[in-house]
Jmol script that loads the backbone (N, CA, C; Angstrom):
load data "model"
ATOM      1  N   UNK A   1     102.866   2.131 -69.270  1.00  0.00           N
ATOM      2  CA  UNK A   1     103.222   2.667 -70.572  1.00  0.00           C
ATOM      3  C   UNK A   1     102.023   3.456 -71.101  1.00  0.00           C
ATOM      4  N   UNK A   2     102.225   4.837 -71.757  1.00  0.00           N
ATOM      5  CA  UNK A   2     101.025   5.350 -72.357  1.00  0.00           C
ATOM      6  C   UNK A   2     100.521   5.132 -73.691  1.00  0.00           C
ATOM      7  N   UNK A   3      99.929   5.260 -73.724  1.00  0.00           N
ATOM      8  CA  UNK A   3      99.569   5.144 -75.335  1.00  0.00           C
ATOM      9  C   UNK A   3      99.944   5.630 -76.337  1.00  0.00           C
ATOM     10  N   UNK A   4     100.234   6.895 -76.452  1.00  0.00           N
ATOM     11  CA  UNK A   4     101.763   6.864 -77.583  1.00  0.00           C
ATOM     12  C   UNK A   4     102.733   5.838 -77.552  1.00  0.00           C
ATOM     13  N   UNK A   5     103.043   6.375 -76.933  1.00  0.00           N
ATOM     14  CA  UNK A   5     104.319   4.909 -76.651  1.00  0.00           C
ATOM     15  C   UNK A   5     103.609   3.500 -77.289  1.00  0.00           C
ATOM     16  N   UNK A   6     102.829   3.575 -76.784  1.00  0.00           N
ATOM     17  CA  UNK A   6     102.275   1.984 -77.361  1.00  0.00           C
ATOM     18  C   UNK A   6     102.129   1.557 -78.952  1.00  0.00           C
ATOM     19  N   UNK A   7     101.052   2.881 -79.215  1.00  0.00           N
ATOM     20  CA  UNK A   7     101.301   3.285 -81.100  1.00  0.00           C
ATOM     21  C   UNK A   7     102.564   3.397 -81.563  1.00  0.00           C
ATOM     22  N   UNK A   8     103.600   4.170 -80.734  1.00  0.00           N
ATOM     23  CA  UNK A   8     104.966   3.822 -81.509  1.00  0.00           C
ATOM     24  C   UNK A   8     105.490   2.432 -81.627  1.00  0.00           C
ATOM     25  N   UNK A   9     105.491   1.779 -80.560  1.00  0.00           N
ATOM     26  CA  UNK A   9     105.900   0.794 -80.526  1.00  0.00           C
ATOM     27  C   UNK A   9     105.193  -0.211 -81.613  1.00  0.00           C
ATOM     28  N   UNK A  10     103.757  -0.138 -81.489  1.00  0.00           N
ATOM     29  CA  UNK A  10     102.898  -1.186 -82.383  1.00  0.00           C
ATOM     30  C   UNK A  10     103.669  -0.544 -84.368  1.00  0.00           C
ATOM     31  N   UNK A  11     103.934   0.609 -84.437  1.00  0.00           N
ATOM     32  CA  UNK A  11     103.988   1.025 -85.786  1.00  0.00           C
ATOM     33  C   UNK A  11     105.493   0.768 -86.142  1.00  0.00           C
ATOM     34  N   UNK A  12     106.454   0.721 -84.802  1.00  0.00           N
ATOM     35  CA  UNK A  12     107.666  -0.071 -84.900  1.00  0.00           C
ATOM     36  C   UNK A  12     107.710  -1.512 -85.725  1.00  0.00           C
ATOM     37  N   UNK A  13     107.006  -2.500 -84.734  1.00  0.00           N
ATOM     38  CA  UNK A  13     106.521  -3.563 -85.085  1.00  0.00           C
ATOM     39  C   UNK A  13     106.652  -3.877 -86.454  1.00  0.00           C
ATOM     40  N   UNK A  14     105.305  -3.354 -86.911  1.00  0.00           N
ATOM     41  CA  UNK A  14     104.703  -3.334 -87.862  1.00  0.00           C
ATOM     42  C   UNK A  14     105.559  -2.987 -88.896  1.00  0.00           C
ATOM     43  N   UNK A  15     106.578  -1.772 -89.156  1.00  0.00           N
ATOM     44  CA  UNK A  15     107.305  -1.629 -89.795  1.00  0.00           C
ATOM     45  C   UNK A  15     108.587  -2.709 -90.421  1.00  0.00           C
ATOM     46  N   UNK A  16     108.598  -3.747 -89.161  1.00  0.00           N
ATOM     47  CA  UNK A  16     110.045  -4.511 -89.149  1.00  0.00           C
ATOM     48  C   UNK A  16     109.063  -5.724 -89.716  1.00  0.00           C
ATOM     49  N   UNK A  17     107.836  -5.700 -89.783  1.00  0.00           N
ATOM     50  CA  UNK A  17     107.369  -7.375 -90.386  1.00  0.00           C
ATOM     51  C   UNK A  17     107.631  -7.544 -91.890  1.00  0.00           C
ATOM     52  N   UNK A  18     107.946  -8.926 -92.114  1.00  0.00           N
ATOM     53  CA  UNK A  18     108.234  -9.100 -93.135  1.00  0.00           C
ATOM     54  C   UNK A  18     106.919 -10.259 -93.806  1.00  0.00           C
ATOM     55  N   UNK A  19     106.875 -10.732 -93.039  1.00  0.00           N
ATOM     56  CA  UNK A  19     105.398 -11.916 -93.095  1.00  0.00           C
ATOM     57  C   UNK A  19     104.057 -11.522 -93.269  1.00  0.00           C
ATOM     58  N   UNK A  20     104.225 -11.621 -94.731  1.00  0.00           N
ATOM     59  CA  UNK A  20     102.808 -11.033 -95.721  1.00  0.00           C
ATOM     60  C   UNK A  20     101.513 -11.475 -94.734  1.00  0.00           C
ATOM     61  N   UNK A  21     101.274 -12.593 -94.460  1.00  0.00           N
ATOM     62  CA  UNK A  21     100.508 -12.870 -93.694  1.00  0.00           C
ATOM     63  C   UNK A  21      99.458 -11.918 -92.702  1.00  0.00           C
ATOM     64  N   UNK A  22     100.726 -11.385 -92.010  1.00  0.00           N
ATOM     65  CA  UNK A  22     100.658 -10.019 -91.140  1.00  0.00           C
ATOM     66  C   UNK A  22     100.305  -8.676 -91.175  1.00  0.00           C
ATOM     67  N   UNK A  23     100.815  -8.493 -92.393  1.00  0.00           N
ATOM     68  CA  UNK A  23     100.369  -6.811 -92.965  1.00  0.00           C
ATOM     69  C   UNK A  23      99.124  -7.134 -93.910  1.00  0.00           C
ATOM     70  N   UNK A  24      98.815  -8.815 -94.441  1.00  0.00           N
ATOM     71  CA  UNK A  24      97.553  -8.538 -95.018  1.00  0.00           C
ATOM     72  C   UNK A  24      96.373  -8.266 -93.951  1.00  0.00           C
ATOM     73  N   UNK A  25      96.439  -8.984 -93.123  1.00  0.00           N
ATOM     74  CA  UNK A  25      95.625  -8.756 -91.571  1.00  0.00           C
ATOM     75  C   UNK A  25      95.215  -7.328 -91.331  1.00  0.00           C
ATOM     76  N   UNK A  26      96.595  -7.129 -91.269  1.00  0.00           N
ATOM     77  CA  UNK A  26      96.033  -5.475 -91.076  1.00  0.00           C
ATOM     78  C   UNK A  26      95.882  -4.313 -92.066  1.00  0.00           C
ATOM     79  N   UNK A  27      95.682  -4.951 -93.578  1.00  0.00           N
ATOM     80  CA  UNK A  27      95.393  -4.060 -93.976  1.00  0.00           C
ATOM     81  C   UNK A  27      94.146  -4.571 -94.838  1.00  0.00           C
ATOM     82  N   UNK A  28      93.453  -5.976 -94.074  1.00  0.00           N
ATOM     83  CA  UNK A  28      92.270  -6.149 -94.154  1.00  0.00           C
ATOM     84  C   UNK A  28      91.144  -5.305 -93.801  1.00  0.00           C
ATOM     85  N   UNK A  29      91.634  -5.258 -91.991  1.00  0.00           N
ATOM     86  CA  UNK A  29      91.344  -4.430 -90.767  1.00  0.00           C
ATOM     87  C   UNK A  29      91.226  -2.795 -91.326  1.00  0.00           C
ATOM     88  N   UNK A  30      92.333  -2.594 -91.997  1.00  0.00           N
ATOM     89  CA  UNK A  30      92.628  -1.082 -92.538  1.00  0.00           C
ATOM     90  C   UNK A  30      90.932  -1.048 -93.322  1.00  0.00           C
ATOM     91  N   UNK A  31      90.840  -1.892 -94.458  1.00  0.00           N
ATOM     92  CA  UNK A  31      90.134  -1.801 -95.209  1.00  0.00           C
ATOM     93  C   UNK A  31      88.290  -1.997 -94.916  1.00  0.00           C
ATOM     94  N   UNK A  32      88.370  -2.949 -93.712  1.00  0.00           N
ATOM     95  CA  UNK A  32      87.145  -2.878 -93.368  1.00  0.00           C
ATOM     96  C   UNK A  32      86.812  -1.643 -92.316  1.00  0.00           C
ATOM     97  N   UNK A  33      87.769  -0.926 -92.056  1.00  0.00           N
ATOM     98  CA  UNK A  33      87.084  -0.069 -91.243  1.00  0.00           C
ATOM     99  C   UNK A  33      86.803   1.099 -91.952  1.00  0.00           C
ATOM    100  N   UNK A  34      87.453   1.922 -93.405  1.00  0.00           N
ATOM    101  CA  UNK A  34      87.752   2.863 -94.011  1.00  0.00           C
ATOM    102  C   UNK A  34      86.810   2.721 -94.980  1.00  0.00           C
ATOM    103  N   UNK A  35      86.397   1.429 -95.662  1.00  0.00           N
ATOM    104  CA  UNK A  35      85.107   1.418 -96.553  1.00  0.00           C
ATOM    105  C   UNK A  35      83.796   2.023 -96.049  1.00  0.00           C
ATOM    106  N   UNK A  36      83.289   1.729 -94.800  1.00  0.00           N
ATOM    107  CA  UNK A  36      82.413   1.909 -94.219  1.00  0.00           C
ATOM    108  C   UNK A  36      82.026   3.257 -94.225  1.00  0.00           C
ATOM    109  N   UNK A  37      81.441   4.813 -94.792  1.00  0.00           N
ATOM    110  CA  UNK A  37      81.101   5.681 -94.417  1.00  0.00           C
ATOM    111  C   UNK A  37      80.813   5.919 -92.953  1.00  0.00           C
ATOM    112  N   UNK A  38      80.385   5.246 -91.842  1.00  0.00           N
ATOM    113  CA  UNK A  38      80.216   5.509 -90.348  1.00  0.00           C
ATOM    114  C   UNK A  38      81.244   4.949 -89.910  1.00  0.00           C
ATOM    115  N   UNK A  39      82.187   4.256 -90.611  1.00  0.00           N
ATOM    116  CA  UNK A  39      83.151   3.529 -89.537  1.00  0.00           C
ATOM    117  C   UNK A  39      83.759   4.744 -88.980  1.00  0.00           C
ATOM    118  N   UNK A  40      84.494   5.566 -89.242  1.00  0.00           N
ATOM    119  CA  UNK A  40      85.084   6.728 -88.355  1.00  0.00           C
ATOM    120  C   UNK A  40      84.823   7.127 -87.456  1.00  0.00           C
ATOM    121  N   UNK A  41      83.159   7.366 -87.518  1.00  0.00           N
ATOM    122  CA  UNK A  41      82.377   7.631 -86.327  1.00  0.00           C
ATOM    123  C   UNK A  41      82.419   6.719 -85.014  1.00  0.00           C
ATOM    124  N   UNK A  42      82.706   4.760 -85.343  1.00  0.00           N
ATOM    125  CA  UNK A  42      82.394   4.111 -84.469  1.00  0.00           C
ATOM    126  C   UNK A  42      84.293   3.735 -84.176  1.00  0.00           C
ATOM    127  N   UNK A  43      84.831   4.316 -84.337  1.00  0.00           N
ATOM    128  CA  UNK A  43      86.395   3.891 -84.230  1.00  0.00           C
ATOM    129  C   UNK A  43      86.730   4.744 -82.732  1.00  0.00           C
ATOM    130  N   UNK A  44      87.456   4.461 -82.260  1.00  0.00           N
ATOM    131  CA  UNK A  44      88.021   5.690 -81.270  1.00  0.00           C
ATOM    132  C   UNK A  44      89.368   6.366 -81.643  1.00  0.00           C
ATOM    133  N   UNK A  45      89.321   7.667 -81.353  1.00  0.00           N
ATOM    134  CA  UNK A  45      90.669   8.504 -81.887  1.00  0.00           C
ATOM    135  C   UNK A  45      92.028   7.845 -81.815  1.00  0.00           C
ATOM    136  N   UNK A  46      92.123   7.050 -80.917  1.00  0.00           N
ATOM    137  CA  UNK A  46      93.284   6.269 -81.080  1.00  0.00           C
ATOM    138  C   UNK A  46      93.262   5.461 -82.066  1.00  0.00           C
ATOM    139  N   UNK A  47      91.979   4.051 -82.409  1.00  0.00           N
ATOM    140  CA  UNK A  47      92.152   3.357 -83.635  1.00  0.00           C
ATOM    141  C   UNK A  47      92.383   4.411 -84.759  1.00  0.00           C
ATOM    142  N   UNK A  48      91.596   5.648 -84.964  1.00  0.00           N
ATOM    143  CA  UNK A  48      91.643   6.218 -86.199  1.00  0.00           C
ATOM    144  C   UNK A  48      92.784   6.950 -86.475  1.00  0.00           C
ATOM    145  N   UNK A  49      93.805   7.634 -85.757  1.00  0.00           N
ATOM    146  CA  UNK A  49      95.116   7.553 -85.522  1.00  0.00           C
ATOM    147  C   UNK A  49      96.034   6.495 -85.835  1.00  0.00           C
ATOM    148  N   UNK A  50      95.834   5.172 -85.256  1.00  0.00           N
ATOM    149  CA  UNK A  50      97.380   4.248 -85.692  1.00  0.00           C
ATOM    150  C   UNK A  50      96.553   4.227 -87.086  1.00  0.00           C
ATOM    151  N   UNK A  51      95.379   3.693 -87.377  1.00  0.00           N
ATOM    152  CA  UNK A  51      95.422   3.416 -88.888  1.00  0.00           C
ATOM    153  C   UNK A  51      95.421   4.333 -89.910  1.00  0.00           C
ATOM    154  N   UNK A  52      95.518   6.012 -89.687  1.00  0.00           N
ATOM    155  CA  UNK A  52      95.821   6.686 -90.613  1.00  0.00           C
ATOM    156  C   UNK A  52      97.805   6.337 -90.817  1.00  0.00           C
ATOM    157  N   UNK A  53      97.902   6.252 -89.644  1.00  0.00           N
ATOM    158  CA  UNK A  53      99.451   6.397 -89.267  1.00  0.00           C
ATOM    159  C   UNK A  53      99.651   4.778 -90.576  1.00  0.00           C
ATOM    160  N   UNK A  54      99.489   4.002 -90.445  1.00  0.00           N
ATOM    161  CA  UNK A  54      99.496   2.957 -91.125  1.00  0.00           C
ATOM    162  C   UNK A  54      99.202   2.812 -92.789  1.00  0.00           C
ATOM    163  N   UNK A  55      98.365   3.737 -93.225  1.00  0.00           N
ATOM    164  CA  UNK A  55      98.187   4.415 -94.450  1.00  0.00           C
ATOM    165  C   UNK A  55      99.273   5.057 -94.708  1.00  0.00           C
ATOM    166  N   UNK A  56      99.955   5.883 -93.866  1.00  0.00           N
ATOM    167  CA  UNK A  56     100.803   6.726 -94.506  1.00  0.00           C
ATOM    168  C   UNK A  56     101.983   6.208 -94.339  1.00  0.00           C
ATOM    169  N   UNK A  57     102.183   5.091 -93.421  1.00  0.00           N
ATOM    170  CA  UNK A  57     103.393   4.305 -94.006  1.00  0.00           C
ATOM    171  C   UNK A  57     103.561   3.749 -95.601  1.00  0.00           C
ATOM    172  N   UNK A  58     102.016   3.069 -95.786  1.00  0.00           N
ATOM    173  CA  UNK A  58     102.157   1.723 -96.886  1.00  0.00           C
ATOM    174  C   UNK A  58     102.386   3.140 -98.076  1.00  0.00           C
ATOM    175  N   UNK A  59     102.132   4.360 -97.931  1.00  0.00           N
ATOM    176  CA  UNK A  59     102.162   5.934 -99.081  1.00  0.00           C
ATOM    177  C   UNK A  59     103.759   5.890 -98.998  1.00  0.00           C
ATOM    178  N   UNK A  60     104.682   5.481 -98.406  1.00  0.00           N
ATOM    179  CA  UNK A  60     105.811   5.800 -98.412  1.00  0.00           C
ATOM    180  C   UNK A  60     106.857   4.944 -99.359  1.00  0.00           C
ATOM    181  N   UNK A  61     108.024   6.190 -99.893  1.00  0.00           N
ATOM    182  CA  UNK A  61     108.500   5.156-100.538  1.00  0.00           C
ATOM    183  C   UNK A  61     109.246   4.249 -99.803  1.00  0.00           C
ATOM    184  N   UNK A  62     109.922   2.981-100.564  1.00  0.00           N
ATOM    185  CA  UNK A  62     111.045   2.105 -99.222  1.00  0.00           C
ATOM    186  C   UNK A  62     111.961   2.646 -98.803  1.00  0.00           C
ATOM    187  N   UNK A  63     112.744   3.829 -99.535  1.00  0.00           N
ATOM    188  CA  UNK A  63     113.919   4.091 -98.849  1.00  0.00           C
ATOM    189  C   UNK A  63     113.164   5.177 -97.628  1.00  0.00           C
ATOM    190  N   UNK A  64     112.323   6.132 -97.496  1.00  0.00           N
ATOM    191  CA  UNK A  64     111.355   6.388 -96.390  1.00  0.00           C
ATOM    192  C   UNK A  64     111.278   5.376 -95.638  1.00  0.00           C
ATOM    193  N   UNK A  65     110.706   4.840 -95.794  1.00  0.00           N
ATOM    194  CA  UNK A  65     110.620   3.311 -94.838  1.00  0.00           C
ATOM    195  C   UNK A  65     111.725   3.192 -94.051  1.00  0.00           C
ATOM    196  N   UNK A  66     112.874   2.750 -95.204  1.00  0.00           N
ATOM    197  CA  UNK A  66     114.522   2.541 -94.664  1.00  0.00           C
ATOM    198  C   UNK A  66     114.921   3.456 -93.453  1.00  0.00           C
ATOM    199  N   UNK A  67     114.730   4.753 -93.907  1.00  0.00           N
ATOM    200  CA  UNK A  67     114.996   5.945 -92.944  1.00  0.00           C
ATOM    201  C   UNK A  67     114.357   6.201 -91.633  1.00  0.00           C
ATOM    202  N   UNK A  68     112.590   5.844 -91.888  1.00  0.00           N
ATOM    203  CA  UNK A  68     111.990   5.329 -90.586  1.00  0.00           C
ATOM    204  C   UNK A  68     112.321   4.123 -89.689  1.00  0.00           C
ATOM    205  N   UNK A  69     112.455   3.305 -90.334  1.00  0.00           N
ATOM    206  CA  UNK A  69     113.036   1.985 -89.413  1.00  0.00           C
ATOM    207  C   UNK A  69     114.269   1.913 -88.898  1.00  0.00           C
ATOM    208  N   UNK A  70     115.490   2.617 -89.382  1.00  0.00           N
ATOM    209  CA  UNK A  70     116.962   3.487 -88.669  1.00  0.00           C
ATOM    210  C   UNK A  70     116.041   4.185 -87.756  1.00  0.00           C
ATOM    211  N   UNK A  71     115.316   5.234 -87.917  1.00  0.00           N
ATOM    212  CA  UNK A  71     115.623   6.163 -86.704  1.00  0.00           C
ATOM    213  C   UNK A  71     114.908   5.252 -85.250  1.00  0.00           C
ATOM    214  N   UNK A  72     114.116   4.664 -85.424  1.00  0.00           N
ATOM    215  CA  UNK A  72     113.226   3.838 -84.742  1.00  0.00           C
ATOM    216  C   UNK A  72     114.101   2.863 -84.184  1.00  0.00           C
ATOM    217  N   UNK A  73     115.122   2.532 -84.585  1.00  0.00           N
ATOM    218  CA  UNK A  73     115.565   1.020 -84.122  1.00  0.00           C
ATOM    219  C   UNK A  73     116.901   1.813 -83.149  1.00  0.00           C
ATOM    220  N   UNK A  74     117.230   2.895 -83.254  1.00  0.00           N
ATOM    221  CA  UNK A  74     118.145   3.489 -82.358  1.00  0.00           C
ATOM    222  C   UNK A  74     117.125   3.375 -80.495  1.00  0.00           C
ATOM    223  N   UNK A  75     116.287   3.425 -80.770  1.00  0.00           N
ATOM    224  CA  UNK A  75     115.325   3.342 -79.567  1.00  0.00           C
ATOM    225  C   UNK A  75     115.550   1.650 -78.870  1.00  0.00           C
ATOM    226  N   UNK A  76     115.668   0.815 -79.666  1.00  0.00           N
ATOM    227  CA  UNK A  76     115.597  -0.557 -79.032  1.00  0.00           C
ATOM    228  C   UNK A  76     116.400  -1.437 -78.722  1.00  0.00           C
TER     229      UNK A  76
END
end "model"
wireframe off; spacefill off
backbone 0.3
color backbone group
């Protein structure tokens, strides 16, 4: 599997969780890496990719959401 694929799949995921637990995790993760002025620098284009991608989910409204998680779930 390549790595797109993999980011889709992980942002699939991620989209269908409902367990606060889970999205606080990662938007702990979000937060400790984005505070940091050098963190960008020490991330690799892929981390800095899913977690912009992940920002611009939590920017969305729910029915966006709604509409992303339909087109996504036709895949599975």
């Amino acid at each position: 599997m390549n790595q797109q694929t993999e980011k889709l799949e992980l942002i699939e995921w991620l989209v269908k969780q409902s367990d606060s637990s889970v999205i606080e995790r990662f938007q702990k993760l979000k937060g400790e890496n984005f505070n940091s002025p050098d963190s960008e620098r020490e991330m690799t284009p892929d981390e800095r990719a899913f977690l912009y991608r992940i920002q611009f989910l939590e920017d969305r409204s729910s029915q966006e959401q709604d509409e992303c998680r339909d087109f996504y779930e036709q895949y599975l």
